[in-house]
C-alpha positions as YAML, in Angstrom:
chain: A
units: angstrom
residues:
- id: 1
  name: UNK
  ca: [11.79, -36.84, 3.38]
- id: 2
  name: UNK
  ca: [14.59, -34.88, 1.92]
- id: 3
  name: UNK
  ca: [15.50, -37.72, -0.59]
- id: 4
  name: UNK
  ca: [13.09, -40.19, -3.00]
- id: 5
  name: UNK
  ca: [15.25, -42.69, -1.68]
- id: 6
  name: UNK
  ca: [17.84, -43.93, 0.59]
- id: 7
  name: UNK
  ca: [20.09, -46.37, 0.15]
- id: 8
  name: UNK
  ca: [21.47, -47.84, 3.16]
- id: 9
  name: UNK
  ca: [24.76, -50.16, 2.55]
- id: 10
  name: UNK
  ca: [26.17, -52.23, 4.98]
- id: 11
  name: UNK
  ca: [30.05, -51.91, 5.45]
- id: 12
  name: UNK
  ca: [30.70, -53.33, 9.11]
- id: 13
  name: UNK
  ca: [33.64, -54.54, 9.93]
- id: 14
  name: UNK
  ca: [33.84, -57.70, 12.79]
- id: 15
  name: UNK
  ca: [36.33, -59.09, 14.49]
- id: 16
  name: UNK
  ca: [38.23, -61.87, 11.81]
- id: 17
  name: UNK
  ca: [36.63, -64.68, 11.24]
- id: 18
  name: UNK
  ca: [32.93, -63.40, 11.75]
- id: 19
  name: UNK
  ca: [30.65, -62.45, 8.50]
- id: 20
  name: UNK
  ca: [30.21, -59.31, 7.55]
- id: 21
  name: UNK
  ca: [29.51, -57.02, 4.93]
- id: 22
  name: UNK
  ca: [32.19, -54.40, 5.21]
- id: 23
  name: UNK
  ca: [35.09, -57.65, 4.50]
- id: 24
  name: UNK
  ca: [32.72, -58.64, 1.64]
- id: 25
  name: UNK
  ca: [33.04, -55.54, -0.79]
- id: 26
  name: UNK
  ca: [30.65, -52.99, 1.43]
- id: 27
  name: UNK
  ca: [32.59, -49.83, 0.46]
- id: 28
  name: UNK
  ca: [33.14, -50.71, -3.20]
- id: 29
  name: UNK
  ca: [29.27, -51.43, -3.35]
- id: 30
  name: UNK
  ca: [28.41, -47.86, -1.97]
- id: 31
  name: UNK
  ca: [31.36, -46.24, -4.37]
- id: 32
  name: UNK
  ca: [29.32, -48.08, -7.41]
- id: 33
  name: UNK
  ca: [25.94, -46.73, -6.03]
- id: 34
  name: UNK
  ca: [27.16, -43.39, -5.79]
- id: 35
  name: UNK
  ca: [28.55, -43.80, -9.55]
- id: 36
  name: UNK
  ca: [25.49, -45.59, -11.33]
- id: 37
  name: UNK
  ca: [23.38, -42.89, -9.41]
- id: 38
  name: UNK
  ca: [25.42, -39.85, -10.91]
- id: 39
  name: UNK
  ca: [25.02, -41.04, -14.30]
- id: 40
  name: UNK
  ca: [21.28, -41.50, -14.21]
- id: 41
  name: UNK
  ca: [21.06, -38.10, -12.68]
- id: 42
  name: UNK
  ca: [19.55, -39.12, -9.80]
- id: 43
  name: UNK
  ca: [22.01, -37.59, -7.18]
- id: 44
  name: UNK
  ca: [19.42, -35.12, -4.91]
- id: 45
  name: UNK
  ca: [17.19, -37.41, -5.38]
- id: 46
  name: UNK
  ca: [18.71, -40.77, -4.03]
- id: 47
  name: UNK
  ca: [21.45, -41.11, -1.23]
- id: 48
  name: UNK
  ca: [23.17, -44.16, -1.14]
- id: 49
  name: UNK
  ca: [26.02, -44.05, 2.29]
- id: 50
  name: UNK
  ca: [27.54, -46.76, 4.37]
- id: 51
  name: UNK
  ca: [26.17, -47.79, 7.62]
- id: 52
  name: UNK
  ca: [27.14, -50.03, 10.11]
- id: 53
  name: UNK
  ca: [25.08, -53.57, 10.55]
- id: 54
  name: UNK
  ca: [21.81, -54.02, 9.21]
- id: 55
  name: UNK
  ca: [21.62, -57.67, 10.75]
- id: 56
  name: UNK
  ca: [22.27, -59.47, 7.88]
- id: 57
  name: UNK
  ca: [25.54, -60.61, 8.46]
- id: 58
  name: UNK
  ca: [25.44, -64.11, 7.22]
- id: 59
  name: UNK
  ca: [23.86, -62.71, 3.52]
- id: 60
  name: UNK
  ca: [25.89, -59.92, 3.15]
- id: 61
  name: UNK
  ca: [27.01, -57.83, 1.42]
- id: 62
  name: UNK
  ca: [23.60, -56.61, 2.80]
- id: 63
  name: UNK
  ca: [21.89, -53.67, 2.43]
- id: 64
  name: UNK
  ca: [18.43, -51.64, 2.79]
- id: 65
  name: UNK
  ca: [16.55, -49.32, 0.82]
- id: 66
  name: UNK
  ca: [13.78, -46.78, 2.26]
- id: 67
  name: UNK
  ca: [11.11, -46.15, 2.13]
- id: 68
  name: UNK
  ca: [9.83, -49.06, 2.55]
- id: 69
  name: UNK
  ca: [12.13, -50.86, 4.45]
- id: 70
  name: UNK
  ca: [13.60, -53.63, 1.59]
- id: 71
  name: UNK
  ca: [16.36, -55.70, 2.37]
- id: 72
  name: UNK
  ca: [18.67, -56.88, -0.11]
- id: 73
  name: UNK
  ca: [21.11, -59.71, 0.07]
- id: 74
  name: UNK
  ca: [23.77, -61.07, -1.53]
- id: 75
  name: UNK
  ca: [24.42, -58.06, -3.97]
- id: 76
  name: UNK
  ca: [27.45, -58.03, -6.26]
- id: 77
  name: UNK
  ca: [29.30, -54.94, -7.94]
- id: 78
  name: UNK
  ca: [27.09, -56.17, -11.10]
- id: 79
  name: UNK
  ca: [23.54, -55.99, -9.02]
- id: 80
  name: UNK
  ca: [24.01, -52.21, -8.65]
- id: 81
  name: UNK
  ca: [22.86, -50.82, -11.99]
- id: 82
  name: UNK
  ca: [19.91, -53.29, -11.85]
- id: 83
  name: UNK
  ca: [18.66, -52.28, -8.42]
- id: 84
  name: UNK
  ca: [18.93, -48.73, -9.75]
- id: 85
  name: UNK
  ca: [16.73, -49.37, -12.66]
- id: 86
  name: UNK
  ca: [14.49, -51.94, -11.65]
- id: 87
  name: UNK
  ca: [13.93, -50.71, -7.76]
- id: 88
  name: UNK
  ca: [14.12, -46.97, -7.74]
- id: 89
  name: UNK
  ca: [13.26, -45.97, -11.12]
- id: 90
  name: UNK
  ca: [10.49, -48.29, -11.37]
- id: 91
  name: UNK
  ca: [9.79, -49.03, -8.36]
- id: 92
  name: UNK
  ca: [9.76, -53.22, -8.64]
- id: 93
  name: UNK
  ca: [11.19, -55.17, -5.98]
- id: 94
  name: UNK
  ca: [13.85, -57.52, -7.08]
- id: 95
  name: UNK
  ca: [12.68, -61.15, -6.01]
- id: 96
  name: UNK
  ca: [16.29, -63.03, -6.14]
- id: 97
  name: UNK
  ca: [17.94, -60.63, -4.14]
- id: 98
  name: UNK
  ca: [15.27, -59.84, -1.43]
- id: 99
  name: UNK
  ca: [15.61, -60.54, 2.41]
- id: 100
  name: UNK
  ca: [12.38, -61.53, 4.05]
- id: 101
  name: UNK
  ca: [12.87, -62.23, 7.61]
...
């Protein structure tokens, strides 16, 4: 793999009135990846980019982190720095925001 990680954030936009990530702050989340990621030095290392759904529509703003395929839900602005830290710096999965399917 070219990166440690990748950071997969969902910014789909439906047609109104349907869920989804992209109408529930999807670009501003992958804007504060890329930020908190540049700060802890970690750009080379870690992508973080949009993508369109991930299937989580109804827990959005949704998105998924490889390897290892975890799902996050839910995630605010506020999340970001702790998913950084806790997730891909030390690698711990973050029960309260986990997706299990």
């Amino acid at each position: 793999m070219r990166y440690d990680h990748h950071i997969f954030i969902c910014a789909n936009q439906k047609a109104e009135g349907k869920a989804c990530c992209g109408e529930q702050h999807g670009l501003e989340l992958v804007t504060r990846f890329r930020e908190v990621l540049r700060e802890k030095g970690l750009q080379g290392k870690v992508r973080a980019q949009r993508t369109g759904c991930i299937d989580a529509c109804s827990k959005g703003p949704a998105l998924v982190i490889y390897p290892g395929g975890t799902y996050y839900g839910n995630v605010a602005l506020e999340d970001v720095e702790r998913i950084v830290d806790r997730h891909i710096q030390q690698g711990e999965i973050i029960d309260d925001l986990q997706l299990t399917f």
